[in-house]
PDB file of N, CA, C and O in Angstrom:
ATOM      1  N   UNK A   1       0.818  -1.194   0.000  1.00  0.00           N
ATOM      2  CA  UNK A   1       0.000   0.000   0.000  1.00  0.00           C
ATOM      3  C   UNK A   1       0.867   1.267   0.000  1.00  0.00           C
ATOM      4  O   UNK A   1       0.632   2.221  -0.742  1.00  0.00           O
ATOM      5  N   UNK A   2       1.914   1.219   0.901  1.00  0.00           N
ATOM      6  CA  UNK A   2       2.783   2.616   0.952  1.00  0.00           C
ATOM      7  C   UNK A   2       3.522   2.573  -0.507  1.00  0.00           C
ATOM      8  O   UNK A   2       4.097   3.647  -0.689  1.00  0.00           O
ATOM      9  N   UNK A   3       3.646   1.895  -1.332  1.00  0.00           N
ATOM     10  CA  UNK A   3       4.552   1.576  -2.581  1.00  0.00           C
ATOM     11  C   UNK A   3       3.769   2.527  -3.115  1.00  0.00           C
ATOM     12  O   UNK A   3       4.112   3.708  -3.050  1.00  0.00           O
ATOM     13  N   UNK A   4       2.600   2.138  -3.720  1.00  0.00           N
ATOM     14  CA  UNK A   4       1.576   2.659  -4.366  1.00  0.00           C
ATOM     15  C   UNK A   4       1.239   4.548  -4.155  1.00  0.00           C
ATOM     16  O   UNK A   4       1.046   5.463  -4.955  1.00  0.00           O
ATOM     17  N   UNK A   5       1.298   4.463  -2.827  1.00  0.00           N
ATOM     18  CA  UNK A   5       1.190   6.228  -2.334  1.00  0.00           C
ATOM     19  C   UNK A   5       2.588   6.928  -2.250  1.00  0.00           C
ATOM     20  O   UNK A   5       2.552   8.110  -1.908  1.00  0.00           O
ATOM     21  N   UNK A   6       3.679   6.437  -2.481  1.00  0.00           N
ATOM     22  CA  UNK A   6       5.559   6.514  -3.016  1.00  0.00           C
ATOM     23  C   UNK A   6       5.419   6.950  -4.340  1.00  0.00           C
ATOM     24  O   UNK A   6       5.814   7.979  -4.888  1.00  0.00           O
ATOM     25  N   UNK A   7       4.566   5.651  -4.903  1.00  0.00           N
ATOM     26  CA  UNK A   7       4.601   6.112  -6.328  1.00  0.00           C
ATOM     27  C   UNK A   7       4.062   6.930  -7.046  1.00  0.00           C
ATOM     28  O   UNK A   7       4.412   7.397  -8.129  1.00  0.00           O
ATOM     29  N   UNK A   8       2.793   7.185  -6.144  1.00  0.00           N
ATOM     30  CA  UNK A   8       1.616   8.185  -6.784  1.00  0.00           C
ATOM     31  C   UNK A   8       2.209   9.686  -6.533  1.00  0.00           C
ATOM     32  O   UNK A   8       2.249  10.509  -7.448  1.00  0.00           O
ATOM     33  N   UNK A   9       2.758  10.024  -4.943  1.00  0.00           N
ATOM     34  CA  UNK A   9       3.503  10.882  -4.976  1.00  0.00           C
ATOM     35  C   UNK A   9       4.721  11.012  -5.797  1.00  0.00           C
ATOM     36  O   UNK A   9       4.823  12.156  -6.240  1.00  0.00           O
ATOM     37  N   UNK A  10       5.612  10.281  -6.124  1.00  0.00           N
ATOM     38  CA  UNK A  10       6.334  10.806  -6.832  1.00  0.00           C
ATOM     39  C   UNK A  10       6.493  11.137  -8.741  1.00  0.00           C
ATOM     40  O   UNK A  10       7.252  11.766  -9.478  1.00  0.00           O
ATOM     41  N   UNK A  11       5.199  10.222  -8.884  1.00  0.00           N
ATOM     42  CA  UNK A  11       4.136  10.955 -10.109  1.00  0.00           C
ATOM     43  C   UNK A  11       4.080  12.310  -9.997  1.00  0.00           C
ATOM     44  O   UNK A  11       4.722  13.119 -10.668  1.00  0.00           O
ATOM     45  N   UNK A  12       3.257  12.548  -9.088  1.00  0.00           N
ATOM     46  CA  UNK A  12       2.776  14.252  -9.047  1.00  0.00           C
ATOM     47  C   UNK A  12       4.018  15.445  -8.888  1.00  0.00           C
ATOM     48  O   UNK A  12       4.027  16.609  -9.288  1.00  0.00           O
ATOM     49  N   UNK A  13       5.067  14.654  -8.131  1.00  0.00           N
ATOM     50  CA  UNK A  13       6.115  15.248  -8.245  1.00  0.00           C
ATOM     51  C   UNK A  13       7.228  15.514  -9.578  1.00  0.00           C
ATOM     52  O   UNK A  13       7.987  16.461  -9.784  1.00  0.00           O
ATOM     53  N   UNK A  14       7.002  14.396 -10.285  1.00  0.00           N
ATOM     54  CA  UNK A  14       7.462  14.738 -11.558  1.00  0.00           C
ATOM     55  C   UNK A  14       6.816  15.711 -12.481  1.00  0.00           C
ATOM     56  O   UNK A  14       7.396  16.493 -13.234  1.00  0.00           O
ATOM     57  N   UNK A  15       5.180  15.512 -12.276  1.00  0.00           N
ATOM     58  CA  UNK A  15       4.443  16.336 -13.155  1.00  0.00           C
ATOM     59  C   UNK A  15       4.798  17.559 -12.515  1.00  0.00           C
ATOM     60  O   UNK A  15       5.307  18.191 -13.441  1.00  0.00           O
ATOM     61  N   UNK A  16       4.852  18.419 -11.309  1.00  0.00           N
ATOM     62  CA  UNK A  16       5.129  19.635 -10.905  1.00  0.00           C
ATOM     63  C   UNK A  16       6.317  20.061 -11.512  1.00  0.00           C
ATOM     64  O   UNK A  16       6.318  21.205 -11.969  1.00  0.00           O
ATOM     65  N   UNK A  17       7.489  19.271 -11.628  1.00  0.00           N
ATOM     66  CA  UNK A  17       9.096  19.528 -11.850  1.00  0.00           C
ATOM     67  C   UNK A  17       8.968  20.265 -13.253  1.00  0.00           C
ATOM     68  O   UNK A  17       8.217  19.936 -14.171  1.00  0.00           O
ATOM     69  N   UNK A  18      10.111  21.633 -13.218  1.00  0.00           N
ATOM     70  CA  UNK A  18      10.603  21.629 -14.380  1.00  0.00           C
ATOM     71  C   UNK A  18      11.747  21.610 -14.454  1.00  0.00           C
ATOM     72  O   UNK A  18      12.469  22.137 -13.608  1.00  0.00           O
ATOM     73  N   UNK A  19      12.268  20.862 -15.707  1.00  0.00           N
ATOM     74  CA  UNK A  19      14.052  20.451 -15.804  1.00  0.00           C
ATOM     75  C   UNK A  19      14.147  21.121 -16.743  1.00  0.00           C
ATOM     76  O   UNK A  19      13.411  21.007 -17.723  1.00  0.00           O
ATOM     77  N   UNK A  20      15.530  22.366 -16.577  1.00  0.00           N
ATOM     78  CA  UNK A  20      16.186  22.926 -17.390  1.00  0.00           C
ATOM     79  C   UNK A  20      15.325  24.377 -17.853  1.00  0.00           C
ATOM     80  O   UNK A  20      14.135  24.659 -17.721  1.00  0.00           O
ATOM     81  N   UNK A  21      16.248  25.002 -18.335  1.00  0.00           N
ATOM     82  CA  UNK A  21      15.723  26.491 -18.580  1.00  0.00           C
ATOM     83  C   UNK A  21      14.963  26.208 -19.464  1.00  0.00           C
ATOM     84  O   UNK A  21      13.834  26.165 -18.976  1.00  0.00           O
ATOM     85  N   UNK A  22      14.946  25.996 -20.469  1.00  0.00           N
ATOM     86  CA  UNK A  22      14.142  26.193 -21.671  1.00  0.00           C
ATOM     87  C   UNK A  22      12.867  25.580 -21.293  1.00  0.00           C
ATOM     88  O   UNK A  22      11.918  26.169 -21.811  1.00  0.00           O
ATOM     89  N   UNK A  23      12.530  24.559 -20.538  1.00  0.00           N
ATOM     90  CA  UNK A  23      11.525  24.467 -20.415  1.00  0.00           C
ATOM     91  C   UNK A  23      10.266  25.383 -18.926  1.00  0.00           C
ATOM     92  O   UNK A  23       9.065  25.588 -18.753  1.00  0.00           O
ATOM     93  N   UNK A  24      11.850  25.691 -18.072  1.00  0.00           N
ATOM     94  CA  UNK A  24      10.811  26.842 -17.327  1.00  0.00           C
ATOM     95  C   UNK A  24      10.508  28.397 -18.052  1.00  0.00           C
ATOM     96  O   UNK A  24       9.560  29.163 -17.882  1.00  0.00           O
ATOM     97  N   UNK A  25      11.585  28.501 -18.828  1.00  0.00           N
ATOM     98  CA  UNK A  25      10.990  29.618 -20.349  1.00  0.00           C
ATOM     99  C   UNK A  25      10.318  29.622 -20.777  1.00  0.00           C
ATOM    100  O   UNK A  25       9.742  30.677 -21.043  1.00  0.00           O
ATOM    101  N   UNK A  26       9.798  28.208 -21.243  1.00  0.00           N
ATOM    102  CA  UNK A  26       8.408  27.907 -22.005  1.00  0.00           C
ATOM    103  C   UNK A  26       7.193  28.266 -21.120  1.00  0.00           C
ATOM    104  O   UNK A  26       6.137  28.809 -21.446  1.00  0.00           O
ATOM    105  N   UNK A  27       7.623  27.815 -19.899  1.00  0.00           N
ATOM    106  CA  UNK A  27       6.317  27.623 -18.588  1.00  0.00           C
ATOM    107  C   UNK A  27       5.563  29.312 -18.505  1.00  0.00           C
ATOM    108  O   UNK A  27       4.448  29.820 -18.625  1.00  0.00           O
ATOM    109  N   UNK A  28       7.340  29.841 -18.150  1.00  0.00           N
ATOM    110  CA  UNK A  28       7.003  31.785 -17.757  1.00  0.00           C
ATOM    111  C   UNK A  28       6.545  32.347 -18.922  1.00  0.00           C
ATOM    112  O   UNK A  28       5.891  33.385 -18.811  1.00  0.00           O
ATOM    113  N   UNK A  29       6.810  31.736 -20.394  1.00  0.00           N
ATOM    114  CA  UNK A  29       6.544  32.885 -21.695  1.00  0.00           C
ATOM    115  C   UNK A  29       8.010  33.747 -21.625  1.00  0.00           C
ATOM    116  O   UNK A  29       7.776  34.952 -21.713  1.00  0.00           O
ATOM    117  N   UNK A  30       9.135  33.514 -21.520  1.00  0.00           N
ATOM    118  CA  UNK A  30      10.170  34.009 -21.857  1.00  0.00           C
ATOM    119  C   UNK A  30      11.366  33.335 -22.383  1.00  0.00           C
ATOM    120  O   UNK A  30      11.268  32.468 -23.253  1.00  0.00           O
ATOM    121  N   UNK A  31      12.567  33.727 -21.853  1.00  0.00           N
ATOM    122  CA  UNK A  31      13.750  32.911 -22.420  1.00  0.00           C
ATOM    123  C   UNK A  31      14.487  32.858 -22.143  1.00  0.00           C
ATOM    124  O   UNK A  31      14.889  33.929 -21.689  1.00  0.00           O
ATOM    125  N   UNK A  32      15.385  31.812 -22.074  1.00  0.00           N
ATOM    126  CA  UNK A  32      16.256  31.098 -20.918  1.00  0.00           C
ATOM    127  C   UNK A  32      17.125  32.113 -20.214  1.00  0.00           C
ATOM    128  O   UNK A  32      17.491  31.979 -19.046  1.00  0.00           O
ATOM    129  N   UNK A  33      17.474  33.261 -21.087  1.00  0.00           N
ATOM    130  CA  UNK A  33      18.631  33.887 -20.727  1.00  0.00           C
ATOM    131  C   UNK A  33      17.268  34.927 -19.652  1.00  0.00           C
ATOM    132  O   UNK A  33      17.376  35.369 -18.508  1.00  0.00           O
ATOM    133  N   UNK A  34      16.608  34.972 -20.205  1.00  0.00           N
ATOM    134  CA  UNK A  34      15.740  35.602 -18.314  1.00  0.00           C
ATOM    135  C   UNK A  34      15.511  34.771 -17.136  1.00  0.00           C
ATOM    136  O   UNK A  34      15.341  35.163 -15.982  1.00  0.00           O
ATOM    137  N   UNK A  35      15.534  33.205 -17.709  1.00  0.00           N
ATOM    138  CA  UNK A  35      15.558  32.348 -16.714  1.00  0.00           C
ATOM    139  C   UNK A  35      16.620  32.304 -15.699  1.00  0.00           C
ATOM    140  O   UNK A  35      16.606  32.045 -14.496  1.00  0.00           O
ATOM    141  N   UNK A  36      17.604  32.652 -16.580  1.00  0.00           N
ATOM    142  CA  UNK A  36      19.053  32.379 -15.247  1.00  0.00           C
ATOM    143  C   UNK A  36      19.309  33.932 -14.666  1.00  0.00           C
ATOM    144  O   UNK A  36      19.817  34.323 -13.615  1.00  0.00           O
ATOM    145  N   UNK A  37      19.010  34.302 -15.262  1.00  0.00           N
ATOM    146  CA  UNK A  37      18.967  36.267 -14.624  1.00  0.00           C
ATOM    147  C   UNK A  37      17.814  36.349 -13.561  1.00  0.00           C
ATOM    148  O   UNK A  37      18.090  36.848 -12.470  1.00  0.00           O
ATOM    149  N   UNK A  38      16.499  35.878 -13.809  1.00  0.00           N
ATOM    150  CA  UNK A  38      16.035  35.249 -12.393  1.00  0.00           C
ATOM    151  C   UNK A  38      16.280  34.273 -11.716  1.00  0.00           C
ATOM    152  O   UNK A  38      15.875  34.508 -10.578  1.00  0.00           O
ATOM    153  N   UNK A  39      16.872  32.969 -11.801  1.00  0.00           N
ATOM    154  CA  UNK A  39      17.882  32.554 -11.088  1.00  0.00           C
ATOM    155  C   UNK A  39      18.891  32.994  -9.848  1.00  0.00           C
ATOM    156  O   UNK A  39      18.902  32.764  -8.639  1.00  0.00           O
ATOM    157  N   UNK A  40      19.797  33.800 -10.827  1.00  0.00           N
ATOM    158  CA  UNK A  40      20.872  34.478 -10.529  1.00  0.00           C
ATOM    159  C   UNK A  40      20.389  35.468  -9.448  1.00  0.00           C
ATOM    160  O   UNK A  40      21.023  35.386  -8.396  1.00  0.00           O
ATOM    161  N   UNK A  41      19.468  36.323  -9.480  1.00  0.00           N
ATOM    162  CA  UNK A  41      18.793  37.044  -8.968  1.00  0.00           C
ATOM    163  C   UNK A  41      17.891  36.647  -7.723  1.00  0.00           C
ATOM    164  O   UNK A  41      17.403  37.473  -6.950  1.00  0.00           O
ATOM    165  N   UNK A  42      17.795  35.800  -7.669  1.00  0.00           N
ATOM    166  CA  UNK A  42      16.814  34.857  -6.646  1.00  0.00           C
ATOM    167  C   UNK A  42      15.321  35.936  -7.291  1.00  0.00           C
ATOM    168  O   UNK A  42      14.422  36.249  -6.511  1.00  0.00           O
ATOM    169  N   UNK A  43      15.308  36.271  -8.428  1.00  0.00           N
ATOM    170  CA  UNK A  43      13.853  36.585  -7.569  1.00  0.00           C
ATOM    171  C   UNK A  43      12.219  35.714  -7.796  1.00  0.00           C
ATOM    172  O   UNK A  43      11.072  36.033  -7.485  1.00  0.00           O
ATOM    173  N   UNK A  44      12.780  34.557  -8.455  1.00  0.00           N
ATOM    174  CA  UNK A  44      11.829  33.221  -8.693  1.00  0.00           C
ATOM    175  C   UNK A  44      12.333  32.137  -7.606  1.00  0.00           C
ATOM    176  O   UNK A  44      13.386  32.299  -6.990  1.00  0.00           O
ATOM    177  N   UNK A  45      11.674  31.261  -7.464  1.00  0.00           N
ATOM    178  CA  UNK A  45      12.515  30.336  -6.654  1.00  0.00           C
ATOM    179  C   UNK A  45      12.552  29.071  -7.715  1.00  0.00           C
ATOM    180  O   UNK A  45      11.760  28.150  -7.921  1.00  0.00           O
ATOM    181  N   UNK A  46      14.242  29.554  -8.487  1.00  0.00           N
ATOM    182  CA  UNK A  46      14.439  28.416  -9.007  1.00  0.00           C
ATOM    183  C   UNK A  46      15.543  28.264  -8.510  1.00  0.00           C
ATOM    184  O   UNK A  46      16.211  29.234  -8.154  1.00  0.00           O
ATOM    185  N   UNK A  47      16.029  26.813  -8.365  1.00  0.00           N
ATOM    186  CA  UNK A  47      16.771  26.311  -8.171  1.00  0.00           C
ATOM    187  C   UNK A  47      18.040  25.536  -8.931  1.00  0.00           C
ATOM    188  O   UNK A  47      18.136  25.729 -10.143  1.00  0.00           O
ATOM    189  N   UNK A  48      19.042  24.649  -8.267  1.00  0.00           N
ATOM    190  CA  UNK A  48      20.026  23.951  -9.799  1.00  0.00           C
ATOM    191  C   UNK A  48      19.938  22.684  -8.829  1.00  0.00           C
ATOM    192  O   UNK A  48      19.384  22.595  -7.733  1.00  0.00           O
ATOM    193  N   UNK A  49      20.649  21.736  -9.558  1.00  0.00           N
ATOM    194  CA  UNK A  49      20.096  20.103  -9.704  1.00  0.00           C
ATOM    195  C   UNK A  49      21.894  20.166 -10.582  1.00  0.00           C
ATOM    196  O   UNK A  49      21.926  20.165 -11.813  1.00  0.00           O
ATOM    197  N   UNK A  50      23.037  20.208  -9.878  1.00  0.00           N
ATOM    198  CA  UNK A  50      23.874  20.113 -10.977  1.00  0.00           C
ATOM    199  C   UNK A  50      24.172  21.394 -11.287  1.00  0.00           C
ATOM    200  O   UNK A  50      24.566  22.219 -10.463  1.00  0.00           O
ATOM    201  N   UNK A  51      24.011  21.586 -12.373  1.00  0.00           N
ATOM    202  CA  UNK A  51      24.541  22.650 -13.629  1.00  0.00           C
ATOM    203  C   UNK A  51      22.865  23.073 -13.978  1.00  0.00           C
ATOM    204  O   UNK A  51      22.641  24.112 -14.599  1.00  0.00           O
ATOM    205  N   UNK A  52      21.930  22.334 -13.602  1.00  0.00           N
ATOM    206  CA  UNK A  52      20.978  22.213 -14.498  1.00  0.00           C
ATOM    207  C   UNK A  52      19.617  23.194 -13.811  1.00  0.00           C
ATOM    208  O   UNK A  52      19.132  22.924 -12.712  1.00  0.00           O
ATOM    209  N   UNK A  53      19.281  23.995 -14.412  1.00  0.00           N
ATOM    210  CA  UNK A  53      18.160  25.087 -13.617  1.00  0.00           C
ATOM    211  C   UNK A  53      16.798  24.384 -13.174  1.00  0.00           C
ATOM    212  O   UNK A  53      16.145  24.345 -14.217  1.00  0.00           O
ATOM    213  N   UNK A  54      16.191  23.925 -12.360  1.00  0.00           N
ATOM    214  CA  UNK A  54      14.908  23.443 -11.720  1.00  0.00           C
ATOM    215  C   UNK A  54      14.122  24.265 -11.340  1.00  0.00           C
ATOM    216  O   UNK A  54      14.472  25.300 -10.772  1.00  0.00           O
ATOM    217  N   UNK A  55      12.780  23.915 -11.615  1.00  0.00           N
ATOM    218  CA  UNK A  55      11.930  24.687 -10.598  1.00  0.00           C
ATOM    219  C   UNK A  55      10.492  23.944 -10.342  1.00  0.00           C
ATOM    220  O   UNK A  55      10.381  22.783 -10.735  1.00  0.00           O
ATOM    221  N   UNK A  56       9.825  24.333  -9.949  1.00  0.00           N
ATOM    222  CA  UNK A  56       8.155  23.755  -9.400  1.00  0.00           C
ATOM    223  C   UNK A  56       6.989  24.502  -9.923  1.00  0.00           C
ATOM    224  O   UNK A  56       6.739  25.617  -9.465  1.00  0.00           O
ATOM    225  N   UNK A  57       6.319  24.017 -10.772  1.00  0.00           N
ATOM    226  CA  UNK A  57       5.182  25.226 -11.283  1.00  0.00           C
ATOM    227  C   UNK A  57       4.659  25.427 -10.441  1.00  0.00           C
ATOM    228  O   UNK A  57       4.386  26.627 -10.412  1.00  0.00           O
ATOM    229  N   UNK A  58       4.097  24.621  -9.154  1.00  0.00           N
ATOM    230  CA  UNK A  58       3.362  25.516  -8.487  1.00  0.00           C
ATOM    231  C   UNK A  58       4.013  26.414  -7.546  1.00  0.00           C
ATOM    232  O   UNK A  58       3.280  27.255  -7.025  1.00  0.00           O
ATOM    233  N   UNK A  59       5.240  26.405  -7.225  1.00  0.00           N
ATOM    234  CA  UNK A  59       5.791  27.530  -6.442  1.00  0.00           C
ATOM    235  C   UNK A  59       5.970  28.634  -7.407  1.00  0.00           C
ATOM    236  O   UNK A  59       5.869  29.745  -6.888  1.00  0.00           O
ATOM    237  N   UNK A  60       6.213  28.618  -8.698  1.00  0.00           N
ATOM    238  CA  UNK A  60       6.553  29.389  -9.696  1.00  0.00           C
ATOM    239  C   UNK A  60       5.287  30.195  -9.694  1.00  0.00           C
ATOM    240  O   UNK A  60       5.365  31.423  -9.658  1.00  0.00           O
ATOM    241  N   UNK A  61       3.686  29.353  -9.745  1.00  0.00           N
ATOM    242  CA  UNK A  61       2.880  30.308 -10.063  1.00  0.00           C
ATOM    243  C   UNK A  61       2.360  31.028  -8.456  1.00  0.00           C
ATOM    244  O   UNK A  61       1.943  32.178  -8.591  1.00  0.00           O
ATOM    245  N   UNK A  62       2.342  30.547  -7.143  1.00  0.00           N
ATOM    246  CA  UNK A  62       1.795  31.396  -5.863  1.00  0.00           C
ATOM    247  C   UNK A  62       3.676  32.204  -5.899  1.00  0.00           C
ATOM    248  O   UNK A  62       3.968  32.160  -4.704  1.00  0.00           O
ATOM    249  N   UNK A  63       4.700  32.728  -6.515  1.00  0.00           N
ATOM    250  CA  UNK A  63       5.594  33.544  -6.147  1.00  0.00           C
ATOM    251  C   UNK A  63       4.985  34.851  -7.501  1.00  0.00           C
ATOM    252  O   UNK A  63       5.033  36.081  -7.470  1.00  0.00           O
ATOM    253  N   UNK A  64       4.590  34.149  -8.288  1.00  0.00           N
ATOM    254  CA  UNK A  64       3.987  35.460  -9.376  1.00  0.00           C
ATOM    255  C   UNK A  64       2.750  35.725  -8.754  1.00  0.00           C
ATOM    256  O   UNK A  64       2.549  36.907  -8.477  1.00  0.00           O
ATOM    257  N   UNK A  65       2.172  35.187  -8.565  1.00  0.00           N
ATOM    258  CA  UNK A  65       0.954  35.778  -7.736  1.00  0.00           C
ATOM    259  C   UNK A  65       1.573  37.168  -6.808  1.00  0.00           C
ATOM    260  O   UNK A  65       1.407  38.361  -7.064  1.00  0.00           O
ATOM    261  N   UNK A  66       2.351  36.527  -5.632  1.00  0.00           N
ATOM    262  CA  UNK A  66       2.409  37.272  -4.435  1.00  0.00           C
ATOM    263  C   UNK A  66       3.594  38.538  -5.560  1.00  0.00           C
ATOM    264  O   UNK A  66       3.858  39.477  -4.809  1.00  0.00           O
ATOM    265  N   UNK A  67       4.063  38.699  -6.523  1.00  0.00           N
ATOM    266  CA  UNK A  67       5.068  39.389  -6.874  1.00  0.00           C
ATOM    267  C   UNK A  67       4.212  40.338  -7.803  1.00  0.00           C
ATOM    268  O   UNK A  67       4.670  41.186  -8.570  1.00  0.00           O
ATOM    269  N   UNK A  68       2.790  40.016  -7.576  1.00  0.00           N
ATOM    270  CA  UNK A  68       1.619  41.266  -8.587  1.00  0.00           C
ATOM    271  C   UNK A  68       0.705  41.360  -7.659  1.00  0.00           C
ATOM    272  O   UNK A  68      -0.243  42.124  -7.841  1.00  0.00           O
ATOM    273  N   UNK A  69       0.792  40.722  -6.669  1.00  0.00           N
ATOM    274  CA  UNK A  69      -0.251  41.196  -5.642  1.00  0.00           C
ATOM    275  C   UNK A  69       0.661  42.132  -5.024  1.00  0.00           C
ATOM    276  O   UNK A  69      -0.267  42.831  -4.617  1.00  0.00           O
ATOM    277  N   UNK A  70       1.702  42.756  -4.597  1.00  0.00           N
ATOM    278  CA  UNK A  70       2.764  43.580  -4.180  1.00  0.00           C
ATOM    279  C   UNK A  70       2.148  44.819  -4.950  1.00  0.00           C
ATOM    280  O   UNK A  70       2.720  45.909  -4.924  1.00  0.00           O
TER     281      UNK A  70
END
């Protein structure tokens, strides 16, 4: 039973993940080189995995929220 709720969670966790800039570019509507300048910047909460830029759509979308509700 816990296998099953391991696995289901870490389903949903893959579907949240994004790997690599270009595809959190795609997510925001911009491009990579704004991806790592917000990065760089902290002012998204993305993260690295490696070399490699990560992030979470749903933290991505309640930090744009709270960054236009400002």
């Amino acid at each position: 039973m816990m296998d099953d709720q391991a696995a289901q969670q870490a389903d949903r966790l893959a579907d949240d993940l994004l790997n690599g800039a270009g595809e959190i570019a795609e997510f925001l509507g911009t491009n990579p080189r704004e991806v790592y300048w917000l990065a760089k910047t902290k002012r998204l909460p993305i993260g690295r995995l490696g070399r490699k830029l990560i992030a979470s759509r749903n933290q991505l979308r309640r930090a744009a929220k709270a960054l236009t509700a400002a």
